[in-house]
C-alpha positions as CSV (number, residue, x, y, z in Angstrom):
1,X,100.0,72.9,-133.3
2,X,99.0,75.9,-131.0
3,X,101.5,76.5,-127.9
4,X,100.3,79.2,-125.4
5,X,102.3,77.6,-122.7
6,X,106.1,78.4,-122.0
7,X,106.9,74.7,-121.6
8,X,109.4,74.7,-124.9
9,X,110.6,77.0,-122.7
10,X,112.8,74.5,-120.6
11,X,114.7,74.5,-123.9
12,X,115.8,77.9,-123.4
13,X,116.8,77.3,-120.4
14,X,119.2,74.5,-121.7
15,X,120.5,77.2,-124.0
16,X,120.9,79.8,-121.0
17,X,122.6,76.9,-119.2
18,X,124.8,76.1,-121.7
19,X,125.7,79.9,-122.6
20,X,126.3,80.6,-119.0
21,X,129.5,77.6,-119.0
22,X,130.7,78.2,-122.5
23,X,134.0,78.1,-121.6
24,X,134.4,75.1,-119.6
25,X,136.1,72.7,-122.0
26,X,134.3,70.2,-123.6
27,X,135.8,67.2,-121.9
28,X,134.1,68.6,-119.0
29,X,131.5,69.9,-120.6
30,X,128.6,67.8,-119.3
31,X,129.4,67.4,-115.6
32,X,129.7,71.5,-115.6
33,X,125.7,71.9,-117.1
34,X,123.2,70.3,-115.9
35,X,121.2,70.4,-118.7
36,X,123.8,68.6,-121.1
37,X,124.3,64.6,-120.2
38,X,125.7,62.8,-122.7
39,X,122.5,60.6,-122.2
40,X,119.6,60.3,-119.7
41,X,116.4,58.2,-118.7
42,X,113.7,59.3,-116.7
43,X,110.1,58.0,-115.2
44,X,107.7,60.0,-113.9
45,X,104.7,59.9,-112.2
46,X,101.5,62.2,-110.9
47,X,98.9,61.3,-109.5
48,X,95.1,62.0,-109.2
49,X,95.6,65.8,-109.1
50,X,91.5,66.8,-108.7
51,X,89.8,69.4,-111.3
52,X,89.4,72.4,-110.2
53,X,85.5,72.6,-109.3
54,X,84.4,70.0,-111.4
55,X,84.4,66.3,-110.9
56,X,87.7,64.3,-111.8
57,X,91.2,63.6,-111.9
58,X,93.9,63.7,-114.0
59,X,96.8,60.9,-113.2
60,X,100.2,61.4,-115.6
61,X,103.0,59.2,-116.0
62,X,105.9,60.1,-118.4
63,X,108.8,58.1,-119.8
64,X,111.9,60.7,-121.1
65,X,114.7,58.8,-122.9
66,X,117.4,61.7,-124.2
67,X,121.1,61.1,-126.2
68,X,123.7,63.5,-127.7
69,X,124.0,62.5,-131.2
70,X,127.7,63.2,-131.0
71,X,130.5,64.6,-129.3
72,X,130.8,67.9,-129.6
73,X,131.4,68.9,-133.8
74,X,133.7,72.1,-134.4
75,X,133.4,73.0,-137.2
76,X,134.9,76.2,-137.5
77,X,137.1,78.0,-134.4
78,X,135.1,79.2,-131.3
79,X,132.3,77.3,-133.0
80,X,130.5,74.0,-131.0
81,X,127.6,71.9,-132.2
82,X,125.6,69.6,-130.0
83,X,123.3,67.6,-131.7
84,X,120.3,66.3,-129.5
85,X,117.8,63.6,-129.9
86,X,114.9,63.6,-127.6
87,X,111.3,60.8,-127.0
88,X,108.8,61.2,-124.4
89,X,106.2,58.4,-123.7
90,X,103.1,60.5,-121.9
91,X,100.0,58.3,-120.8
92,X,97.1,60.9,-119.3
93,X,94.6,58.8,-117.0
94,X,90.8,60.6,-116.7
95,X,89.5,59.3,-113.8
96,X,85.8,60.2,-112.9
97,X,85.9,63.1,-115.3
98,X,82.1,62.8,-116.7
99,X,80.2,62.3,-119.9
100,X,81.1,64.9,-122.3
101,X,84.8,65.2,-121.4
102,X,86.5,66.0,-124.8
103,X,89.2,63.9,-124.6
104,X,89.8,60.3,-123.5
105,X,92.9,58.5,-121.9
106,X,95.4,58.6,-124.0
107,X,99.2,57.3,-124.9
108,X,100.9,60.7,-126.5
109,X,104.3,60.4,-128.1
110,X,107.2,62.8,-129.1
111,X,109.8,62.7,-131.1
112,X,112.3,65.6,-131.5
113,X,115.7,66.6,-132.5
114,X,117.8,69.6,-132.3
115,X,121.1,71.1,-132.5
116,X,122.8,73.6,-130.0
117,X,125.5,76.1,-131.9
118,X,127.9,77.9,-129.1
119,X,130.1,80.8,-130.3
120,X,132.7,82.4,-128.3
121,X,135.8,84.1,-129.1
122,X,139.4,83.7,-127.6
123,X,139.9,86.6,-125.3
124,X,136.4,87.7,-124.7
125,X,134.1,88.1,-121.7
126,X,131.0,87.3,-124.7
127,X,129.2,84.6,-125.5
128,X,126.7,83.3,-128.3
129,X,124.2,80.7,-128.6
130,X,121.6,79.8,-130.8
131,X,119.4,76.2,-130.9
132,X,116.6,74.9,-133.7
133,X,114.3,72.2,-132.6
134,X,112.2,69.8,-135.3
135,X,109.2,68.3,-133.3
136,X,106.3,65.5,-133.8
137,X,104.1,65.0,-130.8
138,X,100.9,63.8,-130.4
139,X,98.6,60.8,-130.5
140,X,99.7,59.0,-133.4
141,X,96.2,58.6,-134.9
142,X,96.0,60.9,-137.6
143,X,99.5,61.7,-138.3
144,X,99.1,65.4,-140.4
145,X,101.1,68.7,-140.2
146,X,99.4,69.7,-137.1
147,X,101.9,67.2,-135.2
148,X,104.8,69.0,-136.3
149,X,106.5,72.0,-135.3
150,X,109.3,74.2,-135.1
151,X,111.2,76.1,-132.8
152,X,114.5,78.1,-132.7
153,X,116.2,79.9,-129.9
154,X,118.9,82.9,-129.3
155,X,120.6,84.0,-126.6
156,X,123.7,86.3,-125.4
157,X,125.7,85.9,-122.6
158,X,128.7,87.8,-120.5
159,X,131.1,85.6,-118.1
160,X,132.3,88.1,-114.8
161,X,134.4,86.0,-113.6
162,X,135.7,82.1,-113.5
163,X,132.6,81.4,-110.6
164,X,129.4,83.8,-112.4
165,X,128.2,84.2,-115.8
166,X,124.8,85.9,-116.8
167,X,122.9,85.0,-120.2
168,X,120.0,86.7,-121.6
169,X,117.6,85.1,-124.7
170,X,114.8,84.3,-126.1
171,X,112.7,81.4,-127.6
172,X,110.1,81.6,-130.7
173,X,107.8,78.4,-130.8
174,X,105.5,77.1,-133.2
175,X,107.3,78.8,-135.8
176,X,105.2,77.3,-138.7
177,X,101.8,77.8,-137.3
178,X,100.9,80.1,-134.3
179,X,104.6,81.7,-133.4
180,X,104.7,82.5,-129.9
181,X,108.1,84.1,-128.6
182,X,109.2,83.9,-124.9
183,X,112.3,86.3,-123.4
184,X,114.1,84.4,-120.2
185,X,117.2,85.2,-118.4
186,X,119.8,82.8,-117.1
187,X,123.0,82.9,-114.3
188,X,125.1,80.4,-113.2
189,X,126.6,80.8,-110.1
190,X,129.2,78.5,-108.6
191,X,129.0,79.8,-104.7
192,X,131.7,77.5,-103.8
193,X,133.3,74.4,-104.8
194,X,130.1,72.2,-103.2
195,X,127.5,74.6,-103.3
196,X,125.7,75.8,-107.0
197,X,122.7,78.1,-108.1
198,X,121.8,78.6,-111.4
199,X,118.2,79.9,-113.4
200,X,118.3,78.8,-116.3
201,X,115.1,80.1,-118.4
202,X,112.3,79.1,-116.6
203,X,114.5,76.3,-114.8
204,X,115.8,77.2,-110.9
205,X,118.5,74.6,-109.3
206,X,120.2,74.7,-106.2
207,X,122.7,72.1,-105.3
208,X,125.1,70.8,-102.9
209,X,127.7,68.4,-103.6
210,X,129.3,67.1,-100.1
211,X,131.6,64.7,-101.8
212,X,132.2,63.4,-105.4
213,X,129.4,60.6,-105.2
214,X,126.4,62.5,-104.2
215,X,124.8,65.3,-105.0
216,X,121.3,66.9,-103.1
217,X,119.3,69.6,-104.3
218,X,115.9,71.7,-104.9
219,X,114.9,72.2,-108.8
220,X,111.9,74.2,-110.3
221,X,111.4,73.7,-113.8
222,X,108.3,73.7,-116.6
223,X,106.3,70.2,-116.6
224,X,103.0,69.0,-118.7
225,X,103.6,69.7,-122.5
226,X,101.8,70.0,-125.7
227,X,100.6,67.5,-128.1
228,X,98.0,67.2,-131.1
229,X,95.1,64.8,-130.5
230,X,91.2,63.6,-132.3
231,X,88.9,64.5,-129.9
232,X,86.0,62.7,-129.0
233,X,84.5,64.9,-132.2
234,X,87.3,63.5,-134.4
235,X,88.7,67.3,-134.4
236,X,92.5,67.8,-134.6
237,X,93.1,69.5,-131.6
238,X,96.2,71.0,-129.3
239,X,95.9,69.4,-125.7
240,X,98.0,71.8,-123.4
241,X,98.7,71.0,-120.2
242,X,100.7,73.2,-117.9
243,X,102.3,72.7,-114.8
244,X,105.4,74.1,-112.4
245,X,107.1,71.5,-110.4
246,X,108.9,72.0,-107.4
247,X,110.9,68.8,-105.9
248,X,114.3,67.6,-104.0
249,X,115.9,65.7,-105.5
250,X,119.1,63.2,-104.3
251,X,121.9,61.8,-106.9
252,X,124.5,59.6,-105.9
253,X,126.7,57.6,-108.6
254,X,126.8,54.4,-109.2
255,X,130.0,54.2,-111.3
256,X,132.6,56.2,-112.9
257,X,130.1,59.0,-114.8
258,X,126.8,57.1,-114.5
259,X,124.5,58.5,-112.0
260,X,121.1,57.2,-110.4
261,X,118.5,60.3,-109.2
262,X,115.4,60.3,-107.4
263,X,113.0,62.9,-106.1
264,X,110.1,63.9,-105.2
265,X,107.7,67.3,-105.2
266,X,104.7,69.2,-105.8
267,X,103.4,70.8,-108.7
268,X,101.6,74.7,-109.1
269,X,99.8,76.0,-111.6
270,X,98.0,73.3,-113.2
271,X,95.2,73.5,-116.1
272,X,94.7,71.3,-119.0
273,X,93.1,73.5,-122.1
274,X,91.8,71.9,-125.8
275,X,92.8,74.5,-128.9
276,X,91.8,74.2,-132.7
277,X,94.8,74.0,-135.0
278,X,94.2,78.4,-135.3
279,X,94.3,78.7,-131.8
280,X,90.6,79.0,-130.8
281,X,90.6,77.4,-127.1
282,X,87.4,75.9,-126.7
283,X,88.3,73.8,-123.4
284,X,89.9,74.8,-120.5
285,X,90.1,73.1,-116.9
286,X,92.5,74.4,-113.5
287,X,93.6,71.2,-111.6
288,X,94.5,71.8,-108.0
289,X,98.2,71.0,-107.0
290,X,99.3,67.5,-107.1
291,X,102.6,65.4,-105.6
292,X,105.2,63.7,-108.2
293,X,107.9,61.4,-108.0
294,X,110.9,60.7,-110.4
295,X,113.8,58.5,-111.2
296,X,116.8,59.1,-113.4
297,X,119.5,57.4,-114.8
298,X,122.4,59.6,-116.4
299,X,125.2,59.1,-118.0
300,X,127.4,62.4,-117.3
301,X,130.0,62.4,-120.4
302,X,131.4,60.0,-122.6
């Protein structure tokens, strides 16, 4: 499967997260990176965002149901595993889009899982952490080796003080077809005891906590994704759709570490594009921004 987009990304941003709190300890772990609930639902939905000067819309709704595997394994001193399972649920709605559109609506599925490795080292500023990813997305049709694929992550970090750390790292996708590699950069800044910033990757969060139930706050991150599909030719092809969202987003919990979010945003930087398994695009299409709105259940630790 072909990946021109820096949507695995995210993922790297989860690593930069999780490098930039290394040593928070692991009972804590979770509530400390935002990235890392023990487990988390989430529903999705945007609509009728208009092609780009061409008739029709694209609607997307998006189911997200993610788990820790485990606790956290050590298996060696400074050492911390965190296996990750992850399935998405994407339904793409063409609405108006003409004859000769490539693809048609569509149900496309994924089904990953990964581990994170965290090193650090008693009485050092430094920080390690790498992350390996086994994939299968797409339609489900034609189930082949152009569904699957395989990523793996590095990064380095260096904590200043209890309140800042900075990470930097990198990301190779695709690794058994066409490799693509992506550099990012991630902080985490605790401003104050209510008040956070953090990049993490391609992934930018502000929040502010005014008490211990409720938390508001602005995120950026990657949306769309990549799956392999038939097209209407009965070619195995790499649908690619890329999108930035910004939203607010308000959490407030509902009990002991389980937390109910909801926002709501726009996203930037939309276009849909059609690949060949070698990475020959042969479709592409800009969508104009759209509005999205989300719900999330989480479950903070254990």
């Amino acid at each position: 499967m072909f990946k021109k987009t820096a949507t695995t990304a995210a993922w790297l941003g989860c690593l930069l997260a999780a490098c930039a709190q290394e040593q928070v300890s692991l009972s804590e772990r979770s509530e400390a990176i935002p990235e890392f609930d023990v487990a988390r639902a989430i529903f999705s939905y945007e609509g009728d965002t208009d092609f780009d000067g061409a008739p029709g819309n694209l609607s997307m709704s998006r189911l997200e149901i993610r788990s820790l595997l485990s606790g956290p394994i050590k298996p060696l001193d400074g050492l911390t595993l965190i296996p990750v399972f992850e399935y998405e649920l994407t339904h793409l709605d063409f609405d108006d889009a003409g004859a000769g559109f490539p693809i048609n609506d569509d149900d496309l599925h994924s089904v990953s899982a990964s581990v994170f490795a965290l090193k650090t080292q008693q009485g050092s500023p430094w920080f390690y952490g790498a992350w390996a990813r086994a994939e299968m997305a797409g339609d489900y049709q034609k189930i082949g080796g152009d569904d699957f694929t395989f990523d793996v992550a590095g990064g380095v970090g260096y904590r200043f003080n209890d309140c800042f750390s900075l990470a930097f790292g990198g990301v190779l996708t695709n690794i058994n077809g066409d490799a693509t590699f992506y550099p990012g950069i991630g902080f985490d800044w605790m401003v104050s005891n209510e008040i956070r910033i953090g990049l993490y990757g391609p992934t930018f969060l502000a929040s502010y906590a005014p008490d211990e139930n409720w938390e508001l706050g602005f995120r950026g991150e990657p949306g769309g994704g990549v799956w392999n599909v038939t097209d209407q030719q009965g070619r195995s092809s790499s649908v690619d759709i890329t999108s930035y969202r910004l939203g607010v987003y308000a959490s407030h919990r509902i009990t002991g570490k389980l937390w109910l979010t909801a926002g709501a945003g726009m996203s930037l930087g939309n276009e849909i594009s059609l690949t060949e398994p070698d990475g020959d695009e042969y479709y592409e299409q800009d969508l104009d921004s759209g509005l999205f709105g989300m719900v999330m259940l989480r479950l903070r630790t254990w």
